[in-house]
C-alpha positions in Angstrom: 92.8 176.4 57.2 93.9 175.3 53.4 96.9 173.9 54.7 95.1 172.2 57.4 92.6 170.3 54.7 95.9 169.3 52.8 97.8 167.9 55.4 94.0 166.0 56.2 94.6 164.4 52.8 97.9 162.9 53.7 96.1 160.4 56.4 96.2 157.1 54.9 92.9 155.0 53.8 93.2 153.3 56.8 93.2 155.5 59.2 90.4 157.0 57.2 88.0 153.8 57.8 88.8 153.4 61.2 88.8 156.5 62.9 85.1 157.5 62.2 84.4 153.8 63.5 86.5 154.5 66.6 84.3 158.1 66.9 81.1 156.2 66.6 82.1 153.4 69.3 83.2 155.9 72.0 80.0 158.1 71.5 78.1 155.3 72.0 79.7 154.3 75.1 76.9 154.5 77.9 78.7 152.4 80.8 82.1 153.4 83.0 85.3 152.3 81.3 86.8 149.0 81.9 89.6 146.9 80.2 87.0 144.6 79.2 84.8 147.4 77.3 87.8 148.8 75.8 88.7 145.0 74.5 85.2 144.6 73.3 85.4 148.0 71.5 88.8 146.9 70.0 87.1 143.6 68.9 84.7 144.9 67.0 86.6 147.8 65.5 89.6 145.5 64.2 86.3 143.1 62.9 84.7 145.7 60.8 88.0 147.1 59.6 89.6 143.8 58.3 86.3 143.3 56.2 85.8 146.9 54.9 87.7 146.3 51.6 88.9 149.9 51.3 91.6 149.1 52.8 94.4 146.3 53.1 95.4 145.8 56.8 97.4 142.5 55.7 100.5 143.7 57.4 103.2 140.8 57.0 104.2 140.8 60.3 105.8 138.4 62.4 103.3 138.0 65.1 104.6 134.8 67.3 106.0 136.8 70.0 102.5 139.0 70.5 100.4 136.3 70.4 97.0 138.3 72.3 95.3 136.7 75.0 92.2 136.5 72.0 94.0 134.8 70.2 95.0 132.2 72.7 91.4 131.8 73.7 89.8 131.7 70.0 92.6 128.9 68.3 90.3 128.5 65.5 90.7 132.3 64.5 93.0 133.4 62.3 95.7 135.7 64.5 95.2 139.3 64.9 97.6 141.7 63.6 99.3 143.3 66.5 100.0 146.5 64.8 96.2 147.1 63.6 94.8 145.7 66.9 97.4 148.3 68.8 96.7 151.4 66.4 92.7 151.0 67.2 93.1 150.6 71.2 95.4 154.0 70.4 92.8 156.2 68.6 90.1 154.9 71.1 92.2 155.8 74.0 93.1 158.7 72.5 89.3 159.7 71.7 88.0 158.6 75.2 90.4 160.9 77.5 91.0 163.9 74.5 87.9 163.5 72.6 86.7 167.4 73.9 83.6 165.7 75.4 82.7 165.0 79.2 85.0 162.3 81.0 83.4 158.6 81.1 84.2 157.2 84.6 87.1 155.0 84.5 86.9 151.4 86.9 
């Protein structure tokens, strides 16, 4: 179990902000999956992780080829990271179908 709290240590900051927000978002997830709750969940994740100054998620990335369909719809918003936006829909995927609690129905 020691080593098991040590190798805990070595997530980095980030994933450290965002997975308890993914944790709280999928346990308070009341309605059957769909793409557009998982983009909502997403949304709102990547929001309150860009803000949360504990961490830098200013990835210089080229992002012209992965332009989301967000951003195409929100021009006056600054592009989303691709990376960041795809590691969150990971962990919430991830925490919906192997999370060790009841299955949500899927649409």
């Amino acid at each position: 179990q020691n080593q098991s709290c040590n190798l805990e240590n070595l997530y980095p900051d980030s994933y450290k902000v965002i997975y308890p927000m993914v944790v709280a978002s999928c346990r308070n997830v009341t309605m059957p999956i769909t793409e557009d709750t998982i983009e909502r969940m997403v949304s709102d994740i990547y929001d309150k992780a860009v803000s949360n100054t504990k961490i830098s998620v200013s990835l210089t990335v080229e992002t012209t080829n992965r332009e989301s369909s967000e951003d195409r719809q929100m021009p006056n918003r600054p592009p989303r990271n691709p990376f960041l936006n795809d590691l969150i829909r990971i962990l919430i995927l991830r925490e919906l179908i192997g999370g060790g609690r009841p299955r949500f129905p899927v649409l």
